[in-house]
C-alpha positions, 0 to 999 in steps of 0.5 A, a space after each residue: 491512445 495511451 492519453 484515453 486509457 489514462 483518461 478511463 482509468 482516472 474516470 474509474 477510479 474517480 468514479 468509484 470513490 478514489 485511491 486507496 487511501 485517499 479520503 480514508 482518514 474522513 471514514 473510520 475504519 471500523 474492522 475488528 483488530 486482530 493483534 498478532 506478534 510480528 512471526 504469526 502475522 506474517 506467517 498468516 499473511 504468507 499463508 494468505 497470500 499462497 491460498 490466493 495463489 491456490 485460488 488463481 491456479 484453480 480458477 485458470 485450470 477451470 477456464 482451460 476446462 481441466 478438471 484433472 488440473 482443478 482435482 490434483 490442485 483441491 487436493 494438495 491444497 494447504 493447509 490441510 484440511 485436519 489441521 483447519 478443523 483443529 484449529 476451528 474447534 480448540 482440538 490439539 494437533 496429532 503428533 507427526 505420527 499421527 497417533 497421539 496428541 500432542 502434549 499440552 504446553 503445561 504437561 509435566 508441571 513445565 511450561 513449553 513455548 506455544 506453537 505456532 498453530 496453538 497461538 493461532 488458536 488463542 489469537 484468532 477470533 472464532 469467526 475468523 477460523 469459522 471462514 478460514 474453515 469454509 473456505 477450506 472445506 470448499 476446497 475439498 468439495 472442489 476436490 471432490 466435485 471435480 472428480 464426481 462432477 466434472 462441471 466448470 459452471 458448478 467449481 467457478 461457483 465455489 470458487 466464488 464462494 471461497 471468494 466471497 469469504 476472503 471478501 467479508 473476512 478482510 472486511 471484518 478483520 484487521 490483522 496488526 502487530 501485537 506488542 510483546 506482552 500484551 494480552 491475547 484476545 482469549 486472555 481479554 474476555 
């Protein structure tokens, strides 16, 4: 039994073009390369890898017909949506009290270190922010869905949706190691 699986498996993979990896050095990977110093990648990846967690335990609420479980995990989703459309549109960040900006890096004739959020800012593509964006406002539809909707079908779809972004933005996009120093891509145009 255990010889036939291997046997389908290898036929699937065979099938569909082989491992990954193998055969790739004939195909040139034509995806925009996004650099990031090594924290921001990680952190981006992190973060990546937590909303793909997100996804999976909304997706297992929909199928146990929860949709209590699907609105509760919409809502506490990360990042909160504010900061994503901040980030999508240039805007600074409130400060922690909710009141005012925060203060730009040049005020007070100084220079303070960026942020985390604001290198995010200056290192990621538009279009990279815009899906980010989409797919965090197909959350909160999800959030708000669930409570006035209450239909499966209906949030298997967004879901679906939020996947398809996730799909063409690592199609589009690869996030490497930027040496220290080098240019961000604002600085680039």
């Amino acid at each position: 039994m255990r010889r036939a699986f291997a046997v389908l498996a290898a036929s699937i993979v065979v099938a569909a073009g082989g491992l990954p990896g193998i055969g790739a050095a004939q195909e040139a990977d034509h995806r925009i390369i996004v650099p990031l110093p090594d924290e921001d990648r990680a952190r981006l990846q992190e973060d990546m890898r937590e909303f793909l967690r997100q996804n999976t335990g909304l997706l297992n609420a929909v199928i146990d017909g929860d949709m209590d479980r699907v609105r509760e995990m919409a809502q506490g989703a990360r990042p909160p949506l504010p900061r994503i459309r901040a980030l999508a549109s240039g805007a600074s960040l409130p400060s922690p009290d909710g009141k005012n900006p925060a203060v730009p890096p040049e005020a007070g004739g100084r220079q303070r270190p960026l942020t985390l959020f604001e290198r995010m800012q200056r290192n990621l593509p538009q279009p990279f922010k815009d899906m980010l964006l989409g797919m965090r406002e197909t959350v909160a539809e999800i959030e708000r869905d669930a409570r006035e909707i209450g239909d499966s079908k209906h949030t298997l779809r967004q879901l679906s949706t939020i996947q398809g972004l996730c799909v063409s933005c690592h199609d589009l996009y690869k996030v490497v190691s930027k040496p220290p120093g080098a240019p961000n891509l604002a600085e680039q145009d």
